[in-house]
N, C-alpha and C positions, 0 to 999 in steps of 0.2 A: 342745355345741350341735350341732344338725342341720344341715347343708351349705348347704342352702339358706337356713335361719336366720344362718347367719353370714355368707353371700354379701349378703342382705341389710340386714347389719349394716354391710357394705362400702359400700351403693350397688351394686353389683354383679347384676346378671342373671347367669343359668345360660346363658345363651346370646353374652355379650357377645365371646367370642373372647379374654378374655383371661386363661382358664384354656389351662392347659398340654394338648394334645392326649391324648386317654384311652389313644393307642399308649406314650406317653412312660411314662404312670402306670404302665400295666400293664407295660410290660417291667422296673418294676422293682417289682415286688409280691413280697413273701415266699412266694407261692403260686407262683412260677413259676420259683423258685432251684431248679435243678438239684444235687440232692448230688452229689459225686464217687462211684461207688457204690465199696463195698469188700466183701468178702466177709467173711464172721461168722468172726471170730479170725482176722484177716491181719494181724498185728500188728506186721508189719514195714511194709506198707501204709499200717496206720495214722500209724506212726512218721513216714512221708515225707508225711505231710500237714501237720506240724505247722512253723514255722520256728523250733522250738527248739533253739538252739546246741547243737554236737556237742561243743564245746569242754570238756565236763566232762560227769561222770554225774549224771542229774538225778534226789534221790531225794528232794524237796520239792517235788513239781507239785501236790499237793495243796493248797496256800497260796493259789496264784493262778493258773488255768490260762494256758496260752499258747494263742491261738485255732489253732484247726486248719482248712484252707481252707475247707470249707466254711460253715464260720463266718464267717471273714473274710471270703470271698466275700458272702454275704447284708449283712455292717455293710457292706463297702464300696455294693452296690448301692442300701439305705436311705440313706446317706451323701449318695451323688449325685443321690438322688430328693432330698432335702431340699436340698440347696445348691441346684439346680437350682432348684425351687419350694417352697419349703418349707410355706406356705397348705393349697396344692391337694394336693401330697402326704399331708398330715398327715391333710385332709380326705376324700382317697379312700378312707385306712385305717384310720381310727381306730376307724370303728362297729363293723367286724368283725374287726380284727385281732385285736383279747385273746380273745377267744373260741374263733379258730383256734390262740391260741398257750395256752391251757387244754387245747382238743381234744388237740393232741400230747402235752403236759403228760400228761394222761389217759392216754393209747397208752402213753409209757412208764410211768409210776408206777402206775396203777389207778385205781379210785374212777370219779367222777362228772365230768366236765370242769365244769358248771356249780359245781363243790364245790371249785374250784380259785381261791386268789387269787395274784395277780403282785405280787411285789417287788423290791428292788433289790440285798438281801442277807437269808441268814439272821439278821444280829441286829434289821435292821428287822421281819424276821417277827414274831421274840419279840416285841420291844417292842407290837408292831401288836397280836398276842390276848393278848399279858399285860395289858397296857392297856385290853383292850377287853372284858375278863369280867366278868360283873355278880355281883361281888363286894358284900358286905356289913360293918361293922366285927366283927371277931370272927371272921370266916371266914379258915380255915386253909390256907394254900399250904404243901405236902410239897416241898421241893424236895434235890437231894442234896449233896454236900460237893465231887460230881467235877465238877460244871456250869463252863463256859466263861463269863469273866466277864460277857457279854453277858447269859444267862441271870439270874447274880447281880444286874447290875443294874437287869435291868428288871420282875424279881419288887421289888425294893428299892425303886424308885422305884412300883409300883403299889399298897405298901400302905402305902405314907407319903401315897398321894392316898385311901385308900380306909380305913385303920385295920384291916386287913387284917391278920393273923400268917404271916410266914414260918419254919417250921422247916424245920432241914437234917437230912440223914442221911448215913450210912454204909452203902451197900451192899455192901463186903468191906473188909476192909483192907488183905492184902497181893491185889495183884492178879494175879499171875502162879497162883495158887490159889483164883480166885472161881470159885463155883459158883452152879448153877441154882436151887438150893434153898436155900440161903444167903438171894441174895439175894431171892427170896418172903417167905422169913420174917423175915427185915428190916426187908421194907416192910410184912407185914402186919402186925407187930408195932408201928411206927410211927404207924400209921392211926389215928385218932382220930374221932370224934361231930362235931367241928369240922371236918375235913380237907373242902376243896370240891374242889381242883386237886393232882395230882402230878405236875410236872415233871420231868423228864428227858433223859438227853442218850446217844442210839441209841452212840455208838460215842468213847470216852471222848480227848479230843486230848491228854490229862494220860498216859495208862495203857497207851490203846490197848485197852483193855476194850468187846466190845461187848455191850452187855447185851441177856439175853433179853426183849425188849419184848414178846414174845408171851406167855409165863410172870406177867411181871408183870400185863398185860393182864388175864389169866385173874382171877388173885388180885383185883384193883379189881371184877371182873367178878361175882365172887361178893358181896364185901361190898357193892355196889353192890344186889344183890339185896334186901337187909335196912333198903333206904331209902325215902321218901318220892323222888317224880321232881325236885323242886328242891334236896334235899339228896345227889343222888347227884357222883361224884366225877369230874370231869373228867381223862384223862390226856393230857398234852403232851409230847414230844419235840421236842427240836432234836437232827434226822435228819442233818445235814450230810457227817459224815466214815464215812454206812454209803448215800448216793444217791448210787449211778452206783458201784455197788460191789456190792451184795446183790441177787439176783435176786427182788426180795420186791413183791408188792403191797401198797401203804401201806395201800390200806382192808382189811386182812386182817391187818394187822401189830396191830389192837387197840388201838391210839391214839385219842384223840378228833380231836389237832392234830396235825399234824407239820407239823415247817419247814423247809426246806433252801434255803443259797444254791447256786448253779446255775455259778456260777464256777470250781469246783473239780473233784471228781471229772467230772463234767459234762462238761468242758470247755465247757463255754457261754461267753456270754459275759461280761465285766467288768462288773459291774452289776446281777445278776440273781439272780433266789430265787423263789420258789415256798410256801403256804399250801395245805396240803389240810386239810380239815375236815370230819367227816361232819355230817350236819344236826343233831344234836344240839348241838352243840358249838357253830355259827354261830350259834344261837337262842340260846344263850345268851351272846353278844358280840355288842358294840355297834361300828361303825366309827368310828375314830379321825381319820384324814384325809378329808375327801369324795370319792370317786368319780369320774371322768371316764367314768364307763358310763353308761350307760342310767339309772342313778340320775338323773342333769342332766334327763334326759324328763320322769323325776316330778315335777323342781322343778320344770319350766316349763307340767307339768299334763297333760301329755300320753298318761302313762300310768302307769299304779298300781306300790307299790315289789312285788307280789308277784311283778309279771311279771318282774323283774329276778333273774339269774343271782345267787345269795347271794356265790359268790367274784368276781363282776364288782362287784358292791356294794361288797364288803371290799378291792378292791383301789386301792392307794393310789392318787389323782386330779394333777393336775398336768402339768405338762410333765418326762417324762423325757429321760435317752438313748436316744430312740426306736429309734433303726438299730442298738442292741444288744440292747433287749431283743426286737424285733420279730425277732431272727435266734435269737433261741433255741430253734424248732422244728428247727433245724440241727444243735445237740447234741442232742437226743432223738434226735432221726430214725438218725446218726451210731451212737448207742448200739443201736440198736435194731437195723439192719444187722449188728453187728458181734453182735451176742446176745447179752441180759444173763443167760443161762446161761454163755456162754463167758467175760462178762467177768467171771462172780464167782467161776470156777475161776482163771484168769490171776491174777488178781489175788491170790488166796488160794495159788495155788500158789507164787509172788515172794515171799511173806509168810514161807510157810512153809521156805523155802529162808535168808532171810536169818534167823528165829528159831533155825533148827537149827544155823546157823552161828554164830552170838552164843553158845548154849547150851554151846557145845565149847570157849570161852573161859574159861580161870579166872580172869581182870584183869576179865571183863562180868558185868552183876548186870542179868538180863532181867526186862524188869516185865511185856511183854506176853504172855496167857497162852496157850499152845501150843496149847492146841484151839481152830481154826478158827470150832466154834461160839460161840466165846464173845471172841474176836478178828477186826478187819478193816482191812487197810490202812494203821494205823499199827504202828511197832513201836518201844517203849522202851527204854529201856537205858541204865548207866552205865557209866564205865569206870574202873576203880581209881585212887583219888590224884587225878583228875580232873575238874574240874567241866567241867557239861557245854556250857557256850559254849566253853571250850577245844578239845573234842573237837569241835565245828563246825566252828572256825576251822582246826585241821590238817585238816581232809579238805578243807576247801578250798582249801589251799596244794597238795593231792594231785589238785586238781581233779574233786573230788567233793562236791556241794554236799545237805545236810542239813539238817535244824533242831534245836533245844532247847525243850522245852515250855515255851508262856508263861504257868508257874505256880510260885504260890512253892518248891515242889520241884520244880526242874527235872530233866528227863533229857537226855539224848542222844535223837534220834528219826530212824530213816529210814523211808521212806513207800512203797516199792513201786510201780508203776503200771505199766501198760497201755503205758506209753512207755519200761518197761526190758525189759530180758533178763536172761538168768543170767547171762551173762557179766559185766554191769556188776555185777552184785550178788555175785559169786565175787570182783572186782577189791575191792570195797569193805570187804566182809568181809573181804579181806589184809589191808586197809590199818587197820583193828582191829587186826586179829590184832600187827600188829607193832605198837603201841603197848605192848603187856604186857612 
């Protein structure tokens, strides 16, 4: 609702004195948080922004970021705006906040800002355009074998409302040995007269596989050619574990959708994800939850749905954790400063230091594949006689904290980031080594 419209929903006048002074408002608006500046790869800099315990090596930040001041800084200022007034705060920001926090959205990823919708994690994305495809019975969803169960179940749960077929595939088997043209001919091979959608997932949390979405792109891109415009093939990604990682523009990466939650590589805040879509794609999805944009103008009449932003349309309606997601132009920004050229060397360079050292191991059995191009960020592995919660659990009795993939074949996994060094990753790597 409009400000005034709700004021008047109160009884309340615009002028009655008993809004909160516009100095109050404004001093705490997202538009007026100062980042701490840091310079592009000061990565010790960066480290000291974060208040993530020193007390062990953290090679699982990937999972759930820890906010880094500037972030916190922003939740706490939204924080205090809302305790403080929470009405009048909501009301000074709501008409234009999402659209300044798409603009940024945009700055860092690419595309369109208006082509942007907000959510609260990656697997609400999925659900949101899997859900929202105007699918038919008999139409065919491609999806692959490495997908993150979120993936699996919300392709599962849309064609059991729609009568919809999902088939799965195999893009490589052993994956420390996938290749670029392999997997093309996989999926071209795959494709089918039925096939409407092929799902995918940029950067594999199983394998640590990141696939050529651009390659594939191509391939859809062609067969795409040989269709009528309502039977061509929509391609999806859930981008998660290759944003804030890959120096890549989404709208150039060849996707129709990409999803990413914003909590992780990010460092954004707890809470938060992100919908790009080029207009193809939106047209043909429907919104699932209603809008808290400009959409509400059209119900109350005021103005037509074309004038409304497609990602402001699509993006979820309600009362969220406002003062988290409203800080999330804090991690863009963050990333952006620091340069997402430099950070997809660092990060690749970490990568490639902790694979070379597993490889020298004859007890590890490395699954993620050594070219840079076709790996990012995670890196897999077992260790002889071992399952792989075990090998968790001793590095963190060594005070080195990891994870194990959450799939029926699990690995060993460390994850590299922005917030380590060699040093930690030389330390980590012994403490392998002496397992053998």
């Amino acid at each position: 609702m409009l400000r005034r419209q709700f004021l008047n929903v109160l009884g309340l006048s615009v002028g009655t004195g008993l809004l909160a002074p516009a100095s109050i408002l404004g001093a705490t608006s997202v538009l007026d948080v100062n980042n701490d500046t840091i310079k592009p790869g000061d990565w010790k800099a960066l480290r000291n922004l974060f208040p993530l315990t020193r007390d062990y090596i953290q090679l699982s930040t990937f999972l759930l970021a820890s906010h880094p001041k500037p972030v916190s800084d922003a939740i706490e200022k939204h924080r205090r705006g809302f305790d403080e007034n929470p009405s009048d705060y909501w009301h000074h920001h709501f008409q234009t906040i999402d659209a300044h926090i798409s603009k940024v959205a945009a700055q860092y990823m690419g595309g369109k800002a208006e082509n942007v919708a907000l959510t609260d994690s990656t697997t609400m994305g999925l659900g949101l355009i899997y859900s929202g495809l105007k699918l038919q019975q008999g139409d065919e969803i491609l999806q692959t074998v490495h997908d993150h169960y979120s993936t699996d179940m919300s392709l599962a749960f849309r064609a059991k409302r729609t009568g919809a077929k999902v088939r799965r595939i195999a893009l490589y088997e052993d994956p420390a040995q996938v290749s670029v043209s392999d997997v093309q001919k996989r999926l071209r091979a795959a494709i089918n007269p039925e096939t409407r959608v092929v799902a995918a997932t940029w950067v594999h949390s199983s394998t640590g596989v990141k696939l050529p979405i651009r390659a594939m792109a191509d391939t859809i891109k062609e067969l795409n050619k040989k269709r009528k415009a309502k039977q061509q093939i929509l391609f999806c990604v859930d981008g998660v574990h290759g944003f804030g990682i890959e120096n890549q523009d989404v709208s150039q990466l060849g996707c129709d959708f990409f999803v990413a939650g914003t909590h992780k590589w990010i460092f954004g805040p707890r809470g938060t994800g992100v919908v790009w879509g080029n207009d193809r794609a939106w047209e043909q999805s429907e919104p699932v939850i209603p809008s808290f944009s400009a959409s509400y103008e059209v119900w109350l009449g005021g103005m037509t749905q074309d004038q409304v932003p497609l990602g402001e349309h699509m993006s979820p309606g309600g009362f969220h954790s406002f003062e988290h997601r409203w800080a999330l132009p804090e991690a863009f920004n963050l990333h952006l400063q620091l340069g997402k050229d430099k950070v997809q060397a660092r990060i690749h360079q970490l990568n490639q230091q902790t694979k070379q050292g597993l490889a020298k191991m004859p007890h590890v059995t490395l699954y993620t594949p050594a070219n840079s191009e076709l790996s990012s960020g995670l890196v897999c592995f077992d260790v002889k006689g071992m399952k792989a919660e075990t090998v968790v659990e001793m590095m963190h009795k060594k005070g080195i904290i990891m994870s194990s993939t959450p799939y029926r074949q699990s690995f060993a996994r460390f994850a590299p980031s922005l917030l380590n060094n060699e040093q930690e990753i030389e330390l980590a790597l012994a403490e392998i080594s002496a397992l053998g």
